[in-house]
N, C-alpha and C positions, 0 to 999 in steps of 0.2 A: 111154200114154206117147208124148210126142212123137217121139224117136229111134229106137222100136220097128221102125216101118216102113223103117229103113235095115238092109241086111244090115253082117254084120260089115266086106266089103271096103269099102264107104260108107263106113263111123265109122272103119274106118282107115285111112282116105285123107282123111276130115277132120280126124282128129289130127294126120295130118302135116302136112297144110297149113297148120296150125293153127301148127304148128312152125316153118316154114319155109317160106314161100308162094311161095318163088323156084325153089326146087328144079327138077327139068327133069321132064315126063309120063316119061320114061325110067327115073329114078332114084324116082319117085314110082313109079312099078311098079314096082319091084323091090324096094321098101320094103313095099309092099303084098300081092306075090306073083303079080301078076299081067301079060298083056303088058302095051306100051303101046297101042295101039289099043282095047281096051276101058276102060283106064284111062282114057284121053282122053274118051268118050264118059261115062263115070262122072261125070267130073269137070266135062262139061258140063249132064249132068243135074240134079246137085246144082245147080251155078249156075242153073239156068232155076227149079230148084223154090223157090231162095230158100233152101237152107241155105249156100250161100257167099252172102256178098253184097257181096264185095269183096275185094282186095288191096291190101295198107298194107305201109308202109315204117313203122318203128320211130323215129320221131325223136327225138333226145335237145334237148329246147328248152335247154336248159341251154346248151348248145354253139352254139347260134342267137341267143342273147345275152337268154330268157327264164329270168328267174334268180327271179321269181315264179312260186307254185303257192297260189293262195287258192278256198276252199270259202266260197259265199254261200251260206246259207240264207235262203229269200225268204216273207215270208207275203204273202198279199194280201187285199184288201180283201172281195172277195168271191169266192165258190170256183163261181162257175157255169158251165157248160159255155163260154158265149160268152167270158165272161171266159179261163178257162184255156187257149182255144185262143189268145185272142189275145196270151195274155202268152207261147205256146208260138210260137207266129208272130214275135212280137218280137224272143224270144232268137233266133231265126236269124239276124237281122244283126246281132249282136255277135261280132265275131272272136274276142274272146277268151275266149269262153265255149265251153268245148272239149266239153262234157257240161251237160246238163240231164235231172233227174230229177224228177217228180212222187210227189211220197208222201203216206203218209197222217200225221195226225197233228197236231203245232205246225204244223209248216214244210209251204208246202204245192209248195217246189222247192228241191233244192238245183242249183247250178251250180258246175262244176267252171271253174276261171277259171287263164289263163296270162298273164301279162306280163312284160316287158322290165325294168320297174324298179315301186319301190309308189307312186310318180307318177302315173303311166300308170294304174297299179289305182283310185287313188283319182279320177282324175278320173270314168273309166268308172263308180266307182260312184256319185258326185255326179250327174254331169251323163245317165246313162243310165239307172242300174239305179233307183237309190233317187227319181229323177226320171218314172221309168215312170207311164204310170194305171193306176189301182188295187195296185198296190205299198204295201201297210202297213208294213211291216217288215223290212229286211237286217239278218240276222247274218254277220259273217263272221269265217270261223278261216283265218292262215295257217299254210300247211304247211313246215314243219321241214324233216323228212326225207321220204322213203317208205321203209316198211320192207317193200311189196311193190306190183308194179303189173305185176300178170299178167291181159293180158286174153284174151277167149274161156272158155270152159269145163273144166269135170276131167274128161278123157275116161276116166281110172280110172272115175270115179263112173256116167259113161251105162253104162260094158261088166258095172260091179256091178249096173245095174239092169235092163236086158238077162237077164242071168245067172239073177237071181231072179226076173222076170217067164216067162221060160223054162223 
């Protein structure tokens, strides 16, 4: 198990931060039980080994004047290594493609897509997406509502697996 190798004060000091990523090394130890000066060193740890691998702010697009949320499902022409890297390569210069997933299956990517108005959506996906090579196929669903959008992990579930690996 991947999490194994972190002791408990690790996993939670990555819940919280996980929580709350602003919080101060101070109050992250205290939350944790520990001083700060080893907290800090923890916290650096984690980051250099690749289980932090960032600090984000929470933006609400909505309030930024993206009042679009559309999911593209993308098939393509052909699924070969060269191909997929390059259509993975591609979607890095589209702003509005907020997430890209590779799956198995029909679809062989879904894209998480943001914009401003379905103008804007639509031209991106004329003139870029459905315009790409080797690009067979766009589906896309726009989204409603969300009735959740919790990113990172259930730290309940690593401490359940912990627990019974133990």
């Amino acid at each position: 198990m991947a999490g194994a190798k972190l002791d408990d004060i690790d996993r939670k000091i990555l819940a919280e931060l996980q929580a709350d990523g602003r919080m101060t090394n101070v109050e992250l130890a205290r939350r944790v039980g520990i001083s700060a000066p080893p907290c800090l060193r923890r916290v650096r740890a984690l980051e250099e080994t690749g289980f932090i691998r960032g600090y984000h702010a929470d933006i609400d697009a909505r309030e930024l004047g993206f009042e679009v949320q559309v999911f593209a499902m993308v098939r393509l022409a052909s699924q070969s290594e060269r191909d997929l890297s390059a259509f993975e390569a591609l979607v890095q210069g589209w702003p509005l493609v907020r997430e890209c997933h590779m799956l198995n299956g029909e679809i062989d990517f879904i894209l998480k897509c943001v914009s401003p108005d379905l103008s804007t959506f639509q031209r991106f996906l004329t003139q870029s997406l459905t315009a790409a090579p080797n690009v067979a196929s766009v589906k896309t669903s726009l989204v409603i509502r969300a009735a959740k959008d919790q990113p990172g992990v259930p730290f309940e579930i690593v401490e359940e697996r912990v627990r019974e690996a133990g």
